[in-house]
N, CA and C atoms as an extended XYZ file, in Angstrom:
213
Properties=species:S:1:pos:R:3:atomname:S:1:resname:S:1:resid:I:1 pbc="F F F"
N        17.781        6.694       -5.926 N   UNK     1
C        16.638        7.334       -5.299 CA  UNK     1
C        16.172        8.505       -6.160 C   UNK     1
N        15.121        8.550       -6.343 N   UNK     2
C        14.220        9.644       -7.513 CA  UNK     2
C        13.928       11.241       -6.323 C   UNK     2
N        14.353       11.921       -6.547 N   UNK     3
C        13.944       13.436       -5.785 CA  UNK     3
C        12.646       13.679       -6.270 C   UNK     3
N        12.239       14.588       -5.329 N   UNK     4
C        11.297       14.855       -5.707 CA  UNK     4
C        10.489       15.766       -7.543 C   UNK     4
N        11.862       16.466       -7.610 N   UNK     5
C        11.449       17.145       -8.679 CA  UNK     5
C        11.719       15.884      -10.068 C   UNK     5
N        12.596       15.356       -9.789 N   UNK     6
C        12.676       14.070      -11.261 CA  UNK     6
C        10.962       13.550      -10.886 C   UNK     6
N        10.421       12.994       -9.330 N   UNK     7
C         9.131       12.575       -9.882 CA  UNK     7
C         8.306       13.429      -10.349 C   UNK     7
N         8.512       14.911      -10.369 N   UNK     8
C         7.410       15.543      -10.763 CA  UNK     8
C         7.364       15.319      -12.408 C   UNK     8
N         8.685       15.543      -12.473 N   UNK     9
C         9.024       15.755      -14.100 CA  UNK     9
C         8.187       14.199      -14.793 C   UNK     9
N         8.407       13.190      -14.018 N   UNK    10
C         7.794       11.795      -14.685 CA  UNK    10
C         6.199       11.909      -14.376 C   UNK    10
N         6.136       12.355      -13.614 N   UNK    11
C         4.233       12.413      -13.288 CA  UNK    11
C         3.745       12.951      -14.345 C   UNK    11
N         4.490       14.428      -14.648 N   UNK    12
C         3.589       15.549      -15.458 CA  UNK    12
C         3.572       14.865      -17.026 C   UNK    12
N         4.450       13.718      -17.293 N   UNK    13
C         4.328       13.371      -18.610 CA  UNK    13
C         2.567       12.385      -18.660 C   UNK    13
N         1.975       11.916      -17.824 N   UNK    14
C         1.238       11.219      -17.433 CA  UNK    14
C        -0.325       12.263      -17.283 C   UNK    14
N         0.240       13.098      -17.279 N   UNK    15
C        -0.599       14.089      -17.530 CA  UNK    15
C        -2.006       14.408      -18.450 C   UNK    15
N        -1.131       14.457      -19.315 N   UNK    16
C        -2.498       14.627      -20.579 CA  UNK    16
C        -3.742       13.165      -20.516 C   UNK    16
N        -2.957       11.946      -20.298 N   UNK    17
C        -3.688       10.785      -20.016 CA  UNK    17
C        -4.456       10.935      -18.685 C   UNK    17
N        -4.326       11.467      -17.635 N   UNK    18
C        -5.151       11.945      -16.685 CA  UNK    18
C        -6.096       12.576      -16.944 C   UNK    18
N        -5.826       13.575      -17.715 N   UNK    19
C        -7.040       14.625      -17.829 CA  UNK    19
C        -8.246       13.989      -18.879 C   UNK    19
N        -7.497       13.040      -19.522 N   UNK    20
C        -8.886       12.859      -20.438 CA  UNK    20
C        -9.198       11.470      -20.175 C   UNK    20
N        -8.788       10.279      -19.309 N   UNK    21
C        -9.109        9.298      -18.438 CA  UNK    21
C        -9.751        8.961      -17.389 C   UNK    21
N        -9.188       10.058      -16.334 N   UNK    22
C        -9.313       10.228      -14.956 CA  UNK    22
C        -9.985       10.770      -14.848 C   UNK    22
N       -10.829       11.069      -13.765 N   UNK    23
C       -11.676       12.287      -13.022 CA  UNK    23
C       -10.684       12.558      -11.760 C   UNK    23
N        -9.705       11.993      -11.665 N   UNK    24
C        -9.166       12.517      -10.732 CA  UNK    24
C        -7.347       12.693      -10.914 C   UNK    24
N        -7.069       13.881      -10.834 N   UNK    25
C        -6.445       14.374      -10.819 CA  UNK    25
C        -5.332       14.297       -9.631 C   UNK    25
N        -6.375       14.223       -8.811 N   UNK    26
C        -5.189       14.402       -7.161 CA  UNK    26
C        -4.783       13.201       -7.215 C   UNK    26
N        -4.661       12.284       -8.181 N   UNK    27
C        -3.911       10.931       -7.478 CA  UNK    27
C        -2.782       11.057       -8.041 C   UNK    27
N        -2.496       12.367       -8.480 N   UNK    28
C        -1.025       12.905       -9.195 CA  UNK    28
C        -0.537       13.154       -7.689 C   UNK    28
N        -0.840       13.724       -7.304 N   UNK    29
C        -0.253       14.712       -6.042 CA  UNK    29
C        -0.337       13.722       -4.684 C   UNK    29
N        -1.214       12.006       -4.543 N   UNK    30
C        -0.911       11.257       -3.986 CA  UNK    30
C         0.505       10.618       -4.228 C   UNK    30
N         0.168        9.990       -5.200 N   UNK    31
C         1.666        9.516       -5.527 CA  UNK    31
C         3.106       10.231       -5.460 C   UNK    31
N         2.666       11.601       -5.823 N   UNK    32
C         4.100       12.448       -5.520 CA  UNK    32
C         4.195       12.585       -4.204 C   UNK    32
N         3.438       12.344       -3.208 N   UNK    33
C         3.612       12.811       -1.702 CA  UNK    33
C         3.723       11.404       -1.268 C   UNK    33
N         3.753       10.511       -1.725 N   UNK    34
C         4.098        9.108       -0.603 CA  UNK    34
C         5.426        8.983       -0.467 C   UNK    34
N         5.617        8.841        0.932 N   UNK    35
C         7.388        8.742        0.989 CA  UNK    35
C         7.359        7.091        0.134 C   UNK    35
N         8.861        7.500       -0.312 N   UNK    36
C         9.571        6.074       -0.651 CA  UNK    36
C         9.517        5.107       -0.012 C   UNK    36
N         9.854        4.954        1.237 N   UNK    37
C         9.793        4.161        2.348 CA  UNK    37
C         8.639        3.389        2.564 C   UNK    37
N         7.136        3.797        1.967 N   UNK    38
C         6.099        3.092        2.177 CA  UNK    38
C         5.363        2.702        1.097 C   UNK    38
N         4.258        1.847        0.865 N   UNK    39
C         3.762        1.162       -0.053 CA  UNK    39
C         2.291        1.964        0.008 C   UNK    39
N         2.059        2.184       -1.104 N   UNK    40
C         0.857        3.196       -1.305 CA  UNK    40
C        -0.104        2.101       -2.184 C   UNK    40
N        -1.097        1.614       -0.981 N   UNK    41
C        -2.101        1.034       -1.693 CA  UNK    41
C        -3.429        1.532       -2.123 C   UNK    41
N        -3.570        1.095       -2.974 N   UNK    42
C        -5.103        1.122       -3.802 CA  UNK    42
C        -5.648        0.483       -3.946 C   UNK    42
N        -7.188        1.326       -4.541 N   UNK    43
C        -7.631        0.388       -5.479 CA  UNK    43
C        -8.297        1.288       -7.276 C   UNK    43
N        -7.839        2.064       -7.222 N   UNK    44
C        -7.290        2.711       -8.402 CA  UNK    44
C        -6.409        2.175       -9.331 C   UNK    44
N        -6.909        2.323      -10.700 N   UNK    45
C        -6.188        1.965      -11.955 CA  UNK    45
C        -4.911        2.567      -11.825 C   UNK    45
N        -5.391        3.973      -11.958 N   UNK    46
C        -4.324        5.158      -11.851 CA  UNK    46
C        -3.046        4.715      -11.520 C   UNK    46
N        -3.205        4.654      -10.457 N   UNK    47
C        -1.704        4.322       -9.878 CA  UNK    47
C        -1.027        3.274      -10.392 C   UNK    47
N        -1.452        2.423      -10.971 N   UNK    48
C        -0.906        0.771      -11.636 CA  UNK    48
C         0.123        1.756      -12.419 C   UNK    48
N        -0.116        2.746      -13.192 N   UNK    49
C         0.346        3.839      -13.883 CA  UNK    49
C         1.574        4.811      -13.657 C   UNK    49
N         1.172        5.182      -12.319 N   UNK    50
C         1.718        6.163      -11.717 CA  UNK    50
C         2.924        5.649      -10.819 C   UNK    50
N         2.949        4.877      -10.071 N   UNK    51
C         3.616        3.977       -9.159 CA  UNK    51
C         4.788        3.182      -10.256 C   UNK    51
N         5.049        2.851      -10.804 N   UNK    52
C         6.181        2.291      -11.318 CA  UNK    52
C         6.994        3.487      -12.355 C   UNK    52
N         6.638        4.690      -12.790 N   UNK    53
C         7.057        5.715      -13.892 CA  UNK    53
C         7.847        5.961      -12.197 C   UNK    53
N         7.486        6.359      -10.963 N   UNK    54
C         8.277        6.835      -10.269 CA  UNK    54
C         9.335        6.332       -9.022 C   UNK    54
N         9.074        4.756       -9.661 N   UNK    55
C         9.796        3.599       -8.077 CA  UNK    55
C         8.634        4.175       -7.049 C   UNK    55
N         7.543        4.341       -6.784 N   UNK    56
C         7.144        3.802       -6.038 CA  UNK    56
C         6.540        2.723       -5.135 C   UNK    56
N         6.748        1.930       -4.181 N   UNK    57
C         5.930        0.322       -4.154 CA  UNK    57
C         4.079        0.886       -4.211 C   UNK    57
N         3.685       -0.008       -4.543 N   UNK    58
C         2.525        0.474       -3.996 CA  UNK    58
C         2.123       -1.343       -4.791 C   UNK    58
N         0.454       -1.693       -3.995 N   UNK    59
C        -0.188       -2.452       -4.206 CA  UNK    59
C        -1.569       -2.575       -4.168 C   UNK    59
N        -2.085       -3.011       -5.192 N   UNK    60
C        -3.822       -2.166       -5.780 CA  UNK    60
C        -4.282       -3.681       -5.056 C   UNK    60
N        -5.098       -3.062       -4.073 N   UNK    61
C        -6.326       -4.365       -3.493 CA  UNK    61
C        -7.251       -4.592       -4.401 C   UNK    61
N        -8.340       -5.468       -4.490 N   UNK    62
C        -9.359       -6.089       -5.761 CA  UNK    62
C       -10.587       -5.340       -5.180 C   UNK    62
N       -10.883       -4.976       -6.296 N   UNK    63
C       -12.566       -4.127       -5.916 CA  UNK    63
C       -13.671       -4.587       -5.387 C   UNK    63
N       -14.474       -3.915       -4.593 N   UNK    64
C       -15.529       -4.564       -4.305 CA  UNK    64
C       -15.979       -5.691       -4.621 C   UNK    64
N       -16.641       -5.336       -6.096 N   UNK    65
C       -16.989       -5.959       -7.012 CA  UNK    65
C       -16.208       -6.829       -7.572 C   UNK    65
N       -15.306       -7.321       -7.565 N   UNK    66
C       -13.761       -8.757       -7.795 CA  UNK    66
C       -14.183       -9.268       -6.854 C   UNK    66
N       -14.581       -8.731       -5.449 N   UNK    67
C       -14.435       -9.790       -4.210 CA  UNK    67
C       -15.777      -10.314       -4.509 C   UNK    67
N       -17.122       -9.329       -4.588 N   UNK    68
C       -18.296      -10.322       -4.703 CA  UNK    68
C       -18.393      -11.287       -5.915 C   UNK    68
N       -18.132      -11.007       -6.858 N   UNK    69
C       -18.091      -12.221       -8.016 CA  UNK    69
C       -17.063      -13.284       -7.541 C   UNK    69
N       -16.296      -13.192       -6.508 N   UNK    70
C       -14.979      -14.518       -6.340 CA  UNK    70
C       -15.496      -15.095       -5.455 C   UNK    70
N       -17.158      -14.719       -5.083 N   UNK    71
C       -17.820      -15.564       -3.756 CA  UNK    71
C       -18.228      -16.959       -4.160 C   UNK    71
């Protein structure tokens, strides 16, 4: 089981790629706040990212735009 401060320590390496990728920032501070126990879904790149550097489950739903082109 990862504590909280080992995930911080793995987030903040992920860091510099946030800031010049992302516009968002807080999906640092999502992922560090989801308990273990639950699956943190998206539909954010980000997390494809973020979610396995820290064992978290999580599962990215298909975008809008995936669902209207699969019509």
């Amino acid at each position: 089981m990862i504590n909280r401060r080992n995930k911080t320590e793995k987030v903040l390496g992920f860091l510099p790629l946030f800031l010049q990728n992302w516009d968002a920032p807080d999906d640092v501070v999502i992922a560090l706040n989801a308990p273990q126990n639950m699956q943190l879904e998206h539909t954010d790149n980000s997390f494809d990212y973020l979610c396995p550097s820290i064992n978290q489950p999580h599962y990215k739903h298909p975008s809008e735009n995936q669902i209207v082109t699969n019509i």
